[in-house]
N, C-alpha and C positions, 0 to 999 in steps of 0.2 A: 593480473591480480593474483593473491594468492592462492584463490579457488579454482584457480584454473589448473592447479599441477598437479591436483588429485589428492593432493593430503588435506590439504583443509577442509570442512565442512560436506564431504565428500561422501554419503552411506554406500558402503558395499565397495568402493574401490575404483568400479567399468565408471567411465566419464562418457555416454553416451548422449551428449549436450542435451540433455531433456533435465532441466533444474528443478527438482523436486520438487521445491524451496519455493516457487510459486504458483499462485494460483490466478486463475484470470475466469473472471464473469463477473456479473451484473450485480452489487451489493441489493441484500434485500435485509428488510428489519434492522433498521438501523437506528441505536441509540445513542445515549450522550458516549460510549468508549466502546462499541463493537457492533460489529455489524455480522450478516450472514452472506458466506460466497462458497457454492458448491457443495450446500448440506453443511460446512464446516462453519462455526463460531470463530469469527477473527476479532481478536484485542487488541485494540489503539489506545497507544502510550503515549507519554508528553513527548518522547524522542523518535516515536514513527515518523518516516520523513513524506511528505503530499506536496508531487508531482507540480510545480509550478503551471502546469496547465489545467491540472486541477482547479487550483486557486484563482486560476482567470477567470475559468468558466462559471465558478460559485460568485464571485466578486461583480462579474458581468463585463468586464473589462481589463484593456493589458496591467499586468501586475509586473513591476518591476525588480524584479528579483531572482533568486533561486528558489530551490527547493527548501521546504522550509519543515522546520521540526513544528511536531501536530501544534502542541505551546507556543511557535511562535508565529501561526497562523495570521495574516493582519483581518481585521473588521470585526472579531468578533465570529468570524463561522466557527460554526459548529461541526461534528460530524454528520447529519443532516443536511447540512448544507453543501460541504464538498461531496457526497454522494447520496446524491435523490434516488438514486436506482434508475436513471434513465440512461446511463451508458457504462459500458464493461471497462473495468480495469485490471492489471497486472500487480497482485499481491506477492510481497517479498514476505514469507514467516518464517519463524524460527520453529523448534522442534514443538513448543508449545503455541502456535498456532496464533504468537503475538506478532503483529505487522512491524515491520521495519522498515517499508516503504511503500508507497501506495502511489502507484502511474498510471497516468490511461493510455488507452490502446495507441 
């Protein structure tokens, strides 16, 4: 990908495989668009993408699909719903601390 050659999205240059860019623990206070992970405030947008296993696990069953933009989440979950705060996930943010993709472990 492009981020991998060290010019794109790249702070400071050294590429020493540690991605800034994410975060990983346990959401906690979590509202209709943001949740909290590691002291930091993270912002869920219509086009955050949530982890197709995410979606299972809130759904309660296999979901047939991809990864899905937060908008086109199926059932009606909420952000609530995909993260109760009972298991850790792998946050993708941008420099303003908005998600762009949200995985579990």
């Amino acid at each position: 990908s492009e981020g991998d050659d060290g010019v794109f999205g790249n702070v400071g240059g050294e590429d020493d495989g540690n991605n800034d860019n994410e975060i990983v623990g346990t959401p906690a206070n979590v509202t209709q668009d943001s949740f909290e992970l590691m002291g930091r405030t993270i912002t869920v947008t219509a086009s955050t993408l949530i982890d197709d296993s995410i979606i299972e696990r809130a759904l309660g069953q296999e979901f047939d699909g991809d990864d899905q933009r937060f908008d086109q989440v199926p059932g009606g979950l909420t952000l609530a719903d995909l993260l109760p705060g009972n298991f850790a996930v792998v946050v993708e943010v941008n420099a303003s601390d908005v998600a762009l993709r949200i995985e579990d472990l």
